[in-house]
SERO-4910 file (N, C-alpha, C, O; in steps of 0.05 Angstrom, whole numbers):
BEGIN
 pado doro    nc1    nc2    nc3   cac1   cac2   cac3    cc1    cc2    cc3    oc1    oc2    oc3
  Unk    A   2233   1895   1817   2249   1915   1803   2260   1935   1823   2245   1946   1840
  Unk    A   2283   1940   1820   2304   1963   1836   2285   1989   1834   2282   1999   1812
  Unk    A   2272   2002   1859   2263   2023   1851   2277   2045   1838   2268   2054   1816
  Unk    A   2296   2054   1849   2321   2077   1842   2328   2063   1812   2330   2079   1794
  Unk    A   2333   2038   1807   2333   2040   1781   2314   2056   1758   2315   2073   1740
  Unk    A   2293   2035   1772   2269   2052   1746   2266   2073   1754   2255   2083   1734
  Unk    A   2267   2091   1769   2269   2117   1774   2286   2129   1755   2272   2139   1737
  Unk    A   2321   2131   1748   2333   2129   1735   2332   2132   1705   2348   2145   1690
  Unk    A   2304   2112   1697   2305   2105   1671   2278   2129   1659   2264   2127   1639
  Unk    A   2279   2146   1674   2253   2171   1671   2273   2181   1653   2297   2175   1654
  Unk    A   2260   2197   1636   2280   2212   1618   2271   2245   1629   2250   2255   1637
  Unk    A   2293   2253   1626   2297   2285   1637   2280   2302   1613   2272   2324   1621
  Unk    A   2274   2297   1591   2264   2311   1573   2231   2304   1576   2213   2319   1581
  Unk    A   2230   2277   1572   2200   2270   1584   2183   2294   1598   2164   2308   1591
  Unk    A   2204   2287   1631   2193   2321   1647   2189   2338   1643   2171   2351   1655
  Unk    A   2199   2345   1628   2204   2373   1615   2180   2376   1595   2162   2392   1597
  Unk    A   2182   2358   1575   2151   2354   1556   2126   2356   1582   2110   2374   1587
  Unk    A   2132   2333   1592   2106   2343   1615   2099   2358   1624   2075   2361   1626
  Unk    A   2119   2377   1635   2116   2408   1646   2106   2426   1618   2083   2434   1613
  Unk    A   2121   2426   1609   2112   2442   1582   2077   2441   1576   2063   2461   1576
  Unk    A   2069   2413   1573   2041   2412   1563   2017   2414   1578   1995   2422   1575
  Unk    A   2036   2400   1604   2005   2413   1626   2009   2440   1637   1990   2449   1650
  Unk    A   2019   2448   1636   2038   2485   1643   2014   2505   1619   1996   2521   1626
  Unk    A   2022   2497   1591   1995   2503   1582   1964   2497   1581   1946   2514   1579
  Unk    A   1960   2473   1582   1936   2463   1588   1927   2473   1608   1904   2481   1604
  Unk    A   1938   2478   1637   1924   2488   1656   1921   2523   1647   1899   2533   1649
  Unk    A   1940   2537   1638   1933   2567   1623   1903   2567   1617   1888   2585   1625
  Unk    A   1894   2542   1598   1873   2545   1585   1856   2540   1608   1848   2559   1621
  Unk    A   1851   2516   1615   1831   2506   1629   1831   2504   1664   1820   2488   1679
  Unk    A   1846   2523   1671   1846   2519   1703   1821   2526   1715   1806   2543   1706
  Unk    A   1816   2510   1740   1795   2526   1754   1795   2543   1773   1813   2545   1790
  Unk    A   1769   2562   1772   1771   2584   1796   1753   2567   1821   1733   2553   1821
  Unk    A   1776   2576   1842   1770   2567   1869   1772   2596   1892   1785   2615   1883
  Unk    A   1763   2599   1916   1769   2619   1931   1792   2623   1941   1801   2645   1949
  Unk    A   1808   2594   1942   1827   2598   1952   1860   2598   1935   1883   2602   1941
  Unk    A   1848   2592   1915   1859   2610   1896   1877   2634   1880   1895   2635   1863
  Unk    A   1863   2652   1893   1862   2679   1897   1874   2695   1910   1870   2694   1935
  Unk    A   1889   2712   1901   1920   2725   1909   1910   2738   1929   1928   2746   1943
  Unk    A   1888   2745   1937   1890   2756   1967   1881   2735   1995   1865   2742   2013
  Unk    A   1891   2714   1994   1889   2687   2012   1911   2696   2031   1935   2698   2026
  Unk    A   1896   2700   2057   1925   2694   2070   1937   2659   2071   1932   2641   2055
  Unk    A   1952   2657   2091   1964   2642   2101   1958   2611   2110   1965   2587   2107
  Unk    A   1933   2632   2128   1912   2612   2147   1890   2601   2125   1883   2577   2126
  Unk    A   1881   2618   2106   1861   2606   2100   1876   2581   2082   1865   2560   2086
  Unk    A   1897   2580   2066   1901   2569   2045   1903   2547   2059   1888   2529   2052
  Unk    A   1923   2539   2088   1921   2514   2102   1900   2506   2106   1898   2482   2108
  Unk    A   1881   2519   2109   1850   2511   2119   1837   2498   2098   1820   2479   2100
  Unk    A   1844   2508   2077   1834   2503   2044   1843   2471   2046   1826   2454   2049
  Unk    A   1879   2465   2045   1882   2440   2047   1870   2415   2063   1864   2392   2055
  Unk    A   1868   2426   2087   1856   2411   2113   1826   2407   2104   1816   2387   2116
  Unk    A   1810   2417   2089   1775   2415   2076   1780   2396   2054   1766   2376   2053
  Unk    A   1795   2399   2040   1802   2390   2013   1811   2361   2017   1806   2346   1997
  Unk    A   1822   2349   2039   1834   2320   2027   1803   2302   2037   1788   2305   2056
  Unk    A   1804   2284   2013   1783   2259   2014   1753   2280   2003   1731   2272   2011
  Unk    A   1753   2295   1992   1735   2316   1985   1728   2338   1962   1734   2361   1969
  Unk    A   1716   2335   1937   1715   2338   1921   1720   2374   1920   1708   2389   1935
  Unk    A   1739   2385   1897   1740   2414   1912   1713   2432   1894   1714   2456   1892
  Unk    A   1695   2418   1886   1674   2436   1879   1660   2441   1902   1651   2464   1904
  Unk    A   1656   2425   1920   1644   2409   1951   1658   2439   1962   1645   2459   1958
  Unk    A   1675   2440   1970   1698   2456   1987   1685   2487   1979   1673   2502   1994
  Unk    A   1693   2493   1947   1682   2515   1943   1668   2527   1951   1674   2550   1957
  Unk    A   1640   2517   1955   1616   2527   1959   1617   2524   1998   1602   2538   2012
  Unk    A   1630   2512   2006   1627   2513   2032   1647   2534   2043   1639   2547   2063
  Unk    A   1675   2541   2034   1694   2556   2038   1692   2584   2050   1709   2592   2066
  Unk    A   1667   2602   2041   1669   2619   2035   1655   2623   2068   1666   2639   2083
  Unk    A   1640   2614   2074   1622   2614   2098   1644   2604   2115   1651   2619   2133
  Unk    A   1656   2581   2114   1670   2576   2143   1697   2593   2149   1708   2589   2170
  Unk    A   1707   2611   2130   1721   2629   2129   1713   2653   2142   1731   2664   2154
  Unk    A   1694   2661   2144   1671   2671   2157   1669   2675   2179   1673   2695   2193
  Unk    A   1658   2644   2187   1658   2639   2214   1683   2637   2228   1686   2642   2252
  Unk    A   1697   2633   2216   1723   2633   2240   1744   2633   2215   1752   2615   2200
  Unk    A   1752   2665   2218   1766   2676   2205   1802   2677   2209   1818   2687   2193
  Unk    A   1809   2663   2237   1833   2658   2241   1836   2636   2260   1816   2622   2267
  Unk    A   1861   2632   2271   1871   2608   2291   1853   2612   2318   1839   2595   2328
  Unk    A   1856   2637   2325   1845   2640   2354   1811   2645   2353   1798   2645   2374
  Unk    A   1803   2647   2336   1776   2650   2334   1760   2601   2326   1741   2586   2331
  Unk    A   1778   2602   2315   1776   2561   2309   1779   2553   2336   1762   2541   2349
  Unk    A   1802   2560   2345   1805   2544   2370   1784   2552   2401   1777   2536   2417
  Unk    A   1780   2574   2400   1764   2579   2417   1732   2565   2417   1716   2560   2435
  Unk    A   1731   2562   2395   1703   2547   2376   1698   2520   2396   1716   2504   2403
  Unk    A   1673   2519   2401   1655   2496   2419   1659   2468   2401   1650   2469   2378
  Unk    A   1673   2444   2408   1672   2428   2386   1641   2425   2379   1635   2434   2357
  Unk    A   1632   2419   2386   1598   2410   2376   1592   2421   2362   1586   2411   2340
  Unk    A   1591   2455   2370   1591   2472   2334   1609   2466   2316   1600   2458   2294
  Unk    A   1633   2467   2319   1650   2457   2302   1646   2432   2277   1651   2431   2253
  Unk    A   1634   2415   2298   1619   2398   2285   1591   2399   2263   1590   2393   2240
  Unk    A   1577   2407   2276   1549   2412   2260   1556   2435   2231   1543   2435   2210
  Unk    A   1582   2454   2238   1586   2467   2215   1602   2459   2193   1606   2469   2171
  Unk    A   1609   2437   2204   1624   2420   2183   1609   2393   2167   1622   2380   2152
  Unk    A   1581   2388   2171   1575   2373   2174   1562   2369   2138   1557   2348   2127
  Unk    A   1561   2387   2130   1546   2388   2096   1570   2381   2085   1566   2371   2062
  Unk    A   1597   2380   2092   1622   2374   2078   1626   2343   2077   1635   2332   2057
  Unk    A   1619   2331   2097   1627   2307   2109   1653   2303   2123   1670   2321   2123
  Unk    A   1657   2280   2137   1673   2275   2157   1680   2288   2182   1703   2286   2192
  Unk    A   1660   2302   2190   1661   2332   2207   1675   2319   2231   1696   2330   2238
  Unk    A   1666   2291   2248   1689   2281   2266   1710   2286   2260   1718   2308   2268
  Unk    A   1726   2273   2247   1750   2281   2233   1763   2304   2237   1781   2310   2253
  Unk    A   1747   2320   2215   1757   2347   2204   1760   2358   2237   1783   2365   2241
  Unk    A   1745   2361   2255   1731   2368   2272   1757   2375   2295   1763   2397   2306
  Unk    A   1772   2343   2297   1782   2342   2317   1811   2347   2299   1833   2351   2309
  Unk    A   1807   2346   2277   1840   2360   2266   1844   2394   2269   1864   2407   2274
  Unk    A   1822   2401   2264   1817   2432   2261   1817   2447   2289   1822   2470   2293
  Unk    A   1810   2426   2307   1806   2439   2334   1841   2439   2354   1851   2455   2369
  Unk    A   1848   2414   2344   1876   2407   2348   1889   2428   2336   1899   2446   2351
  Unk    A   1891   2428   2310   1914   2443   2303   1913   2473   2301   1934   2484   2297
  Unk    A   1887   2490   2304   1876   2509   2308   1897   2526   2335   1914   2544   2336
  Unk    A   1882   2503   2354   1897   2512   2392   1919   2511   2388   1931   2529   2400
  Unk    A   1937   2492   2372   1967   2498   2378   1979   2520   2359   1999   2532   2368
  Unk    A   1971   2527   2337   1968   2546   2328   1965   2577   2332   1972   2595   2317
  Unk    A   1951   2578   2359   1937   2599   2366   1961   2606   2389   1976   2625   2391
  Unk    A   1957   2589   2401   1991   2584   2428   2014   2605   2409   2021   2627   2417
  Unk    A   2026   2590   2374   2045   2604   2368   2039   2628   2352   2057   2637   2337
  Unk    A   2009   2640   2355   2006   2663   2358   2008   2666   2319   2015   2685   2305
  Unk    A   1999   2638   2312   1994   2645   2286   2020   2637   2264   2020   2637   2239
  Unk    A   2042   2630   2281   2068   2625   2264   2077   2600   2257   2075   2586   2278
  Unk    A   2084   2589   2242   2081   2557   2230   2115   2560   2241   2130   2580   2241
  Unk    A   2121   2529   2250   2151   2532   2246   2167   2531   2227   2155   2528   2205
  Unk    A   2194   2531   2225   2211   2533   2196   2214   2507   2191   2218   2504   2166
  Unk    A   2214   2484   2203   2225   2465   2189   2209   2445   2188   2191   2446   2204
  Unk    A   2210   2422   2170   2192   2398   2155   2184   2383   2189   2162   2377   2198
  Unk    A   2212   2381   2202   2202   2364   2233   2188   2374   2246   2165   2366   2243
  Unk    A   2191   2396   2266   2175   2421   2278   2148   2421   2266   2133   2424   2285
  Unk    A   2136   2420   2246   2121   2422   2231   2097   2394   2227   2073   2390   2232
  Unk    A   2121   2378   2217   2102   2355   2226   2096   2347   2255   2086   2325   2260
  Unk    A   2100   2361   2270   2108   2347   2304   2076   2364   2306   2062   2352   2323
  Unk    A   2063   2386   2294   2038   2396   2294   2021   2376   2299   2022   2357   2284
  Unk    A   2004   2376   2317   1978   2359   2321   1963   2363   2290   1959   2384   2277
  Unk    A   1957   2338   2286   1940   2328   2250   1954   2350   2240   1941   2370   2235
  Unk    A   1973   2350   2237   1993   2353   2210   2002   2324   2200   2008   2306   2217
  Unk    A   2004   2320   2172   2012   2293   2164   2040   2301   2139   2050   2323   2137
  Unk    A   2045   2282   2127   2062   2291   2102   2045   2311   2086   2059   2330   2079
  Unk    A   2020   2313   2078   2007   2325   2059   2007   2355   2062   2014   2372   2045
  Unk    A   1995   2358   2098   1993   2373   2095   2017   2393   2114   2011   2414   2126
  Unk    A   2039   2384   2114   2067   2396   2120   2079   2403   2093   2092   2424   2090
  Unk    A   2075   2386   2071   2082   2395   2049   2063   2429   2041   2076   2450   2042
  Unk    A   2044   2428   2037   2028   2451   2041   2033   2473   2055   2030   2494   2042
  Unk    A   2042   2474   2080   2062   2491   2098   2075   2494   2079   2063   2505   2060
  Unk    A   2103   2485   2075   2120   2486   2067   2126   2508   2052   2142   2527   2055
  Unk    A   2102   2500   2025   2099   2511   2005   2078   2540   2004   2090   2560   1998
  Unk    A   2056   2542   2009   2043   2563   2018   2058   2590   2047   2053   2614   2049
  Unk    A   2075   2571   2066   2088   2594   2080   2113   2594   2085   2122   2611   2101
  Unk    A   2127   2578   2073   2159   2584   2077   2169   2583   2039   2192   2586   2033
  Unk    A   2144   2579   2018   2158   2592   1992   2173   2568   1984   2191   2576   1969
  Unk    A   2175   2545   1988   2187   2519   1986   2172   2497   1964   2155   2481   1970
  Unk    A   2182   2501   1942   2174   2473   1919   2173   2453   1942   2190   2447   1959
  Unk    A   2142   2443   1934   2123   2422   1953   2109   2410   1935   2095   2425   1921
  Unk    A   2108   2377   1928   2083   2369   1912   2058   2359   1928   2060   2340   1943
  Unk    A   2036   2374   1924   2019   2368   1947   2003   2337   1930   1984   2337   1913
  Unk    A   2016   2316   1940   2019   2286   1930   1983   2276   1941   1973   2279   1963
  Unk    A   1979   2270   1930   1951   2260   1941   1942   2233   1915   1954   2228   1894
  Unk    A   1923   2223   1923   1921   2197   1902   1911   2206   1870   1912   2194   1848
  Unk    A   1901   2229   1875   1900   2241   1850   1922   2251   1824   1921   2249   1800
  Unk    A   1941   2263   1843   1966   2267   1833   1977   2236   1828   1980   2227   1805
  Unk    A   1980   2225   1842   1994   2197   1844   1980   2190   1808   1994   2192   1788
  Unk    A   1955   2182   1807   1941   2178   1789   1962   2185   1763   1978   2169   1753
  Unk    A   1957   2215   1756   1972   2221   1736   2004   2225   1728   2014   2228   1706
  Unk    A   2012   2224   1744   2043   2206   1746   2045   2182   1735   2052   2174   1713
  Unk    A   2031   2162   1766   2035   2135   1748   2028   2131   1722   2047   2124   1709
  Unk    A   2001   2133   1705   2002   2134   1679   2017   2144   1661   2021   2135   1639
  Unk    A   2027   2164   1670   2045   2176   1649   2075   2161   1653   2090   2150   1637
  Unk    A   2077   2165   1679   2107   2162   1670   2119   2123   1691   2141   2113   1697
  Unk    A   2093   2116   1695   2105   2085   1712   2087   2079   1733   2080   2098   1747
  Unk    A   2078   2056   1737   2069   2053   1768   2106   2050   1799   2130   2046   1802
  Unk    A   2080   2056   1814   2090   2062   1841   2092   2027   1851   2077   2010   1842
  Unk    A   2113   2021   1874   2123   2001   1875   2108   1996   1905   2108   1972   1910
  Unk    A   2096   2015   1925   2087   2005   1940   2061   2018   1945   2060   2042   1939
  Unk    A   2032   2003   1959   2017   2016   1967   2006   2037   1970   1988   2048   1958
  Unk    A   2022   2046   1995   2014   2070   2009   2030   2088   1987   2049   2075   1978
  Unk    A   2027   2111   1978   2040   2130   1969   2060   2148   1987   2077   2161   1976
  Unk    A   2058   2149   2017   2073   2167   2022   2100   2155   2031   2119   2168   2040
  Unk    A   2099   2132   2027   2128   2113   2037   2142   2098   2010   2160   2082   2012
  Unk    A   2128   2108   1978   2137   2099   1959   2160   2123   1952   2155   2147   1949
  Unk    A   2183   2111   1952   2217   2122   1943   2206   2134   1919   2204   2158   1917
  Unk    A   2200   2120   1903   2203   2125   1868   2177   2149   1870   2182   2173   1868
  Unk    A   2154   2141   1873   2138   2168   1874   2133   2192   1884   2120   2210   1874
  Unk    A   2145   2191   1906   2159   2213   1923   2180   2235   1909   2176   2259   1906
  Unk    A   2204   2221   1900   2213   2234   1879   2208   2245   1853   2215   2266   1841
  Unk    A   2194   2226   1846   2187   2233   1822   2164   2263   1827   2161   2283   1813
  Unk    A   2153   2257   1848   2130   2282   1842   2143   2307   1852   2127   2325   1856
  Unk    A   2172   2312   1859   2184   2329   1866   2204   2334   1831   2208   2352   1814
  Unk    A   2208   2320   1832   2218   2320   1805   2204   2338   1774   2214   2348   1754
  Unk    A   2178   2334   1784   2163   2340   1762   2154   2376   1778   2141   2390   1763
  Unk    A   2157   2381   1790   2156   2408   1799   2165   2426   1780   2160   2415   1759
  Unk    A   2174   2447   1775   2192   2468   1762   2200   2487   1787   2188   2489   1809
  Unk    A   2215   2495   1783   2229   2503   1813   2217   2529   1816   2217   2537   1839
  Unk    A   2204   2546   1795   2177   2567   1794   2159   2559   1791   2157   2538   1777
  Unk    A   2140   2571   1801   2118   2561   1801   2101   2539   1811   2077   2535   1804
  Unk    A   2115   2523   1830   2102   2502   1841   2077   2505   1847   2062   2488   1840
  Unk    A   2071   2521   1858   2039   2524   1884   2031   2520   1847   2025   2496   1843
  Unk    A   2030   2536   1822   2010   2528   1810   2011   2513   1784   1998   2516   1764
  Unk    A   2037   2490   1792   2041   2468   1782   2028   2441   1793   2024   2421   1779
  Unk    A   2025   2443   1811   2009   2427   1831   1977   2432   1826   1960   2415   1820
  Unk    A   1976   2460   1830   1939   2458   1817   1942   2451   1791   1920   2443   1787
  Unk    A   1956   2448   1766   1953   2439   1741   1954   2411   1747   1933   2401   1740
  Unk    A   1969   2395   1756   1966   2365   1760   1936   2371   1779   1921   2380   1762
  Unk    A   1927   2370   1795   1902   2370   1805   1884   2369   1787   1878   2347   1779
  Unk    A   1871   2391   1777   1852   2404   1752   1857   2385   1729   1840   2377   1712
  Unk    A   1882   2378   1732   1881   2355   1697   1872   2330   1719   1850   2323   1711
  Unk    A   1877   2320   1733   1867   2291   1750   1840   2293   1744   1829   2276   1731
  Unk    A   1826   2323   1755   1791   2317   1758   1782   2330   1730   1760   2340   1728
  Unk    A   1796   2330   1714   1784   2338   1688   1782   2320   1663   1766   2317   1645
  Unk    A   1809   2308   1671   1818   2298   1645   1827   2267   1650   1816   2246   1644
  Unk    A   1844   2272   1660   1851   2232   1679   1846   2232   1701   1862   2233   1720
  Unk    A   1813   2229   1702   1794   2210   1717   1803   2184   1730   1812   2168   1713
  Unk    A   1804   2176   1752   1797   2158   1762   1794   2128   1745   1809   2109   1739
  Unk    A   1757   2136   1740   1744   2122   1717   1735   2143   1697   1729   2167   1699
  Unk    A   1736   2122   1674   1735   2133   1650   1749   2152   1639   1737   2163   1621
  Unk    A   1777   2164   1644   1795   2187   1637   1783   2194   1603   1770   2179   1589
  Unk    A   1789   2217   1599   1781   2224   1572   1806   2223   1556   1816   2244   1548
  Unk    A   1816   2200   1550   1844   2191   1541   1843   2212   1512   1859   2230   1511
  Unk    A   1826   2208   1493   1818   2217   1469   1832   2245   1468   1850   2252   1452
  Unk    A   1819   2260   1490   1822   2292   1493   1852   2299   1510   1858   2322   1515
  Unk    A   1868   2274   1517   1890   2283   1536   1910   2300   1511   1911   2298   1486
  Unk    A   1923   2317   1529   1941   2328   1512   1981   2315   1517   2004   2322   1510
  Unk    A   1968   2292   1534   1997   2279   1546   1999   2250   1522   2020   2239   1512
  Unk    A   1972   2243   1517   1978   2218   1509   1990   2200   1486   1986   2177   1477
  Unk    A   2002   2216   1484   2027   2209   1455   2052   2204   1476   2072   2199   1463
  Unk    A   2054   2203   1494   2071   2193   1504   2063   2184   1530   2080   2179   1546
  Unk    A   2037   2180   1535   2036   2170   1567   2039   2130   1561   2034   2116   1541
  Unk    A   2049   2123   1590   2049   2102   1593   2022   2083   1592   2025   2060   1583
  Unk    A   1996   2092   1600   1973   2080   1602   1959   2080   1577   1937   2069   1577
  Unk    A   1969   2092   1553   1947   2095   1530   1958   2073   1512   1982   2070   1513
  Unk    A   1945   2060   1499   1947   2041   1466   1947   2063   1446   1927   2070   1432
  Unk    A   1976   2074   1447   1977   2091   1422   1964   2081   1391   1952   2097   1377
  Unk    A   1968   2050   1383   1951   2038   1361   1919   2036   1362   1903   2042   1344
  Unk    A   1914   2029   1385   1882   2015   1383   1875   2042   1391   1855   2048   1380
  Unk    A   1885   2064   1410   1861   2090   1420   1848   2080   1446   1826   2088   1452
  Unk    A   1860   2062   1462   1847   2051   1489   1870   2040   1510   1888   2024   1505
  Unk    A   1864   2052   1538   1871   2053   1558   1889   2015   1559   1881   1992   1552
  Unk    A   1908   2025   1569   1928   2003   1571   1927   1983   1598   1925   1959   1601
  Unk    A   1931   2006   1617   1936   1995   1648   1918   2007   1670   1912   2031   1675
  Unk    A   1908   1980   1685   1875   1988   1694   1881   1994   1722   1862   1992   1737
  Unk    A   1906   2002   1735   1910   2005   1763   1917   2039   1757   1929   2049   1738
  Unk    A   1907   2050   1775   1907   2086   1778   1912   2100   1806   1912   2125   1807
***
């Protein structure tokens, strides 16, 4: 199937229903996180993303508050011994990782004296910067509708409104758009935590609480007749 076709065949009101219902849903049920919180600078909120991918954000929470702490800006991370670096990352998991992204992108960071560049290239050209988390930039410091796309987001898209035509998510045409599509041109940063918060609340992985969705009168994955999950890829 023509991706841009089925792209196409999304209905503009659909979106709009969708925005509408998780726009309130998250009103009701959002969660509190530290980073969150209108007095976040800059640094921490990227830092927030960089903890956060492959990592449950209850996990993050409870660790956030302390490594914020410890190294409270660019030049204070980068100056940081990797080995500590390591060991303080280490209750989170993937501290290699994290370790050598944080230490990387910390130092070049600290070089521009704390200033992200303006544009999507410049930006990604950042040591462990990826699509995810340039989108994040984007959106946390240049004020730019960003869907911070992750397989969780992906998740509740495809059910609702189609599966994705290739693998990887960040090279799929149709889901790329679409999750920019579903933005509202206000409010993004916490349109994006409402798709999040409904992923780990409500459409799970496994077992989604289809029963309790407030989408599923029109999502693609539910048996509006029988009351059971339609399509088993997420």
């Amino acid at each position: 199937m023509n991706i841009r076709k089925k792209y196409k065949r999304i209905n503009k009101l659909k979106i709009k229903w969708f925005q509408t219902q998780l726009a309130h849903w998250f009103e009701l049920n959002n969660r509190k996180f530290p980073w969150r919180e209108g007095n976040c600078s800059k640094y921490q909120l990227i830092i927030a993303e960089v903890l956060l991918q492959r990592t449950k954000a209850e996990t993050i929470a409870t660790f956030f508050p302390f490594f914020i702490k410890q190294y409270p800006s660019w030049k204070s991370l980068s100056s940081v011994n990797k080995t500590k670096l390591k060991k303080d990352l280490k209750p989170i998991g993937l501290w290699k990782r994290r370790s050598d992204t944080l230490k990387r992108l910390s130092t070049a960071m600290a070089k521009r004296g704390g200033r992200f560049p303006r544009t999507r290239g410049e930006i990604e050209e950042l040591p462990g910067v990826g699509q995810y988390i340039a989108n994040a930039i984007l959106m946390f410091c240049q004020d730019e509708p960003q869907p911070l796309l992750d397989m969780n987001m992906a998740r509740v898209l495809e059910r609702f409104f189609g599966q994705r035509q290739l693998a990887d998510i960040r090279y799929d045409p149709y889901l790329q758009e679409l999750s920019r599509r579903v933005l509202p041109k206000n409010h993004a940063k916490e349109f994006n935590w409402a798709i999040l918060d409904f992923a780990s609340l409500i459409c799970k992985a496994r077992k989604p609480l289809c029963l309790k969705c407030p989408l599923k009168i029109r999502c693609q994955y539910f048996d509006h007749d029988k009351g059971v999950v339609l399509v088993k890829r997420s």
